[in-house]
N, C-alpha and C positions, 0 to 999 in steps of 0.2 A: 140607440137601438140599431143602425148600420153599422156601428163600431168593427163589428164582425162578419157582416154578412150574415147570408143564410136566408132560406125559405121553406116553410111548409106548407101543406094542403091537405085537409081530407075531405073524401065524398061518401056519400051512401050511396047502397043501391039494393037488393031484395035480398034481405036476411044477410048480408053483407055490408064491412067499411073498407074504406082503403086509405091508409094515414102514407104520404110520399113527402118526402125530404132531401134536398141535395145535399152535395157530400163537401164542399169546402169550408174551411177553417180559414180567414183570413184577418190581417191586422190589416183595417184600411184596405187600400187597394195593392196590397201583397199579400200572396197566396203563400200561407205556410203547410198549408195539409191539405189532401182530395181524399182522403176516408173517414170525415168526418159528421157522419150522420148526428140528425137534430132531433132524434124519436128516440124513445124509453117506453120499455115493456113496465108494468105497473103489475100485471098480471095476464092469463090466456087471453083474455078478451077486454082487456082495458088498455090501451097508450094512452101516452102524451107524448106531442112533438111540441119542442119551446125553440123560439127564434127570440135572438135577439143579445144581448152581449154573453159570453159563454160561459162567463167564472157563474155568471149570477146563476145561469141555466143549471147547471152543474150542482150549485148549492142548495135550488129547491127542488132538483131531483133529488139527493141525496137527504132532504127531509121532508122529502113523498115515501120515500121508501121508508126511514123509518116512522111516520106514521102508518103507513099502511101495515107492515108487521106487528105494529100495536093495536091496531084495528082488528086482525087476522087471529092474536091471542085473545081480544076479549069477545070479540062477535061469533068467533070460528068459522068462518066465513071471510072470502075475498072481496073486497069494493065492487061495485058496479060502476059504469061511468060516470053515473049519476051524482053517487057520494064523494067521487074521485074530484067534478066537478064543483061541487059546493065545498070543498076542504081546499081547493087551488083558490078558488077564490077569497078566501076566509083569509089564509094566508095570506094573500097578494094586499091583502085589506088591513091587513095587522101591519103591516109594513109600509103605510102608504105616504107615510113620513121623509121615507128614504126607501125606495121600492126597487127592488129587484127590477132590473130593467130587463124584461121579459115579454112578450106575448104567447101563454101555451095557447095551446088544442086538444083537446079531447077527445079519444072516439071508442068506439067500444060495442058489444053488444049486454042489453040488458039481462035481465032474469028470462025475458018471453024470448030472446035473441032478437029481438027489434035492433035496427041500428040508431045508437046514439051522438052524436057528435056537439061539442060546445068549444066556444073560444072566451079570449078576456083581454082585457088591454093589462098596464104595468102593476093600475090598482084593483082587479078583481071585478070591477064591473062586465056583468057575466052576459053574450050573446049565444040562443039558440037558434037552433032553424034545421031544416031536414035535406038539406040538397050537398052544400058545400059552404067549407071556410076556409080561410086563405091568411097567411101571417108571414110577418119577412121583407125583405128588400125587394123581391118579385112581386110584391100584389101587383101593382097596373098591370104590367106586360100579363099576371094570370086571370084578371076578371073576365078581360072578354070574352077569349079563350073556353073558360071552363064553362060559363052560362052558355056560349054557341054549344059545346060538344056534353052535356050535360043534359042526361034523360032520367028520368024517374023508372024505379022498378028493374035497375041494371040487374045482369047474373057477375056473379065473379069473377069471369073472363073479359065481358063487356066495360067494368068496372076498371079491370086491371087497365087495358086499352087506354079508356077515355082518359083515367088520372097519369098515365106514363105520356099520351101527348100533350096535355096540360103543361105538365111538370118540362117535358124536352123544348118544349117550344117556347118557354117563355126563358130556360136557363139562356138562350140562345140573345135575350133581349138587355139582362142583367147581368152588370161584371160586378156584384159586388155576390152573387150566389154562384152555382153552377160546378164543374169538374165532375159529371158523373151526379147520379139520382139512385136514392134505393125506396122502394112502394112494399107497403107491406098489408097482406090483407086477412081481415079476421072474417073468419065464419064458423058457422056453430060449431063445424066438425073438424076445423085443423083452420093453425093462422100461419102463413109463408113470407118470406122475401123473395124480392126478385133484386137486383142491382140492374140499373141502365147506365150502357155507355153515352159519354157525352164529347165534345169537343174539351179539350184537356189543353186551352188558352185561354 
């Protein structure tokens, strides 16, 4: 699961999520790439962000997507996070034999635009909860961190804030994550990136 590095995090906050990811690719403790974001668009108001070795991450994105296009023909309708979440896990559980070494996260807003967020470990065993999750080689350095600066009912600036010093301050902790952070945030009316610069050693 450290094989490669990498961290993610998402939080809620009022009718808003914010899913943030550092940007390094590394083998071990050598850095091959710093524009290597760990999140995927699923849909407007759906991601996933997966930490954890890259080939595997890469292979069930790429059969996220095509379920969800099969989902999209027969429902005519886009997933919600909801179904995004029980189909990650389904998956991770069909395979738990020989499992994609992964941890995703989910987040998303529902049909009411509520914010939803879920994570899982390698075989699908699925945790929710309404504040924040955390997955990657940064958890320690991020628990403290996010429960000290983590309020309920943020707006989308306040959101932005809180998860961009979460994210800088703990890259600053762990050399197997870090080179730069990109946060990305959904809400009902438009979803954006932002990139944050980081120390780049």
């Amino acid at each position: 699961m450290a094989y490669n590095g990498g961290a993610v995090i998402v939080m809620t906050g009022k009718n808003c999520v914010a899913i943030a990811t550092d940007l390094r690719f590394g083998i071990q403790h050598q850095t091959v790439s710093n524009n290597h974001p760990k999140v995927y668009r699923i849909n407007d108001k759906c991601f996933i962000g997966i930490s954890g070795l890259v080939t595997d991450a890469q292979t069930l994105y790429q059969k996220l997507v095509f379920r969800h296009n099969l989902y999209k023909l027969r429902e005519e309708r886009d997933m919600t996070p909801q179904v995004l979440s029980n189909l990650v896990g389904n998956m991770l559980y069909e395979k738990r034999f020989g499992p994609y070494f992964t941890e995703p996260v989910i987040c998303g807003l529902d049909t009411q635009d509520k914010p939803f967020i879920s994570g899982m470990d390698l075989i699908g065993a699925s945790v929710y909860t309404e504040d924040f999750l955390l997955v990657g080689t940064m958890t320690p350095a991020m628990y403290g961190l996010c429960e000290t600066l983590y309020k309920k009912d943020m707006n989308e600036d306040e959101l932005f804030e809180t998860v961009s010093q979460c994210m800088l301050s703990s890259i600053e902790r762990d050399a197997m994550s870090g080179w730069g952070a990109e946060v990305t945030i959904i809400t009902p009316a438009k979803t954006y990136k932002k990139k944050l610069l980081a120390r780049q050693d």
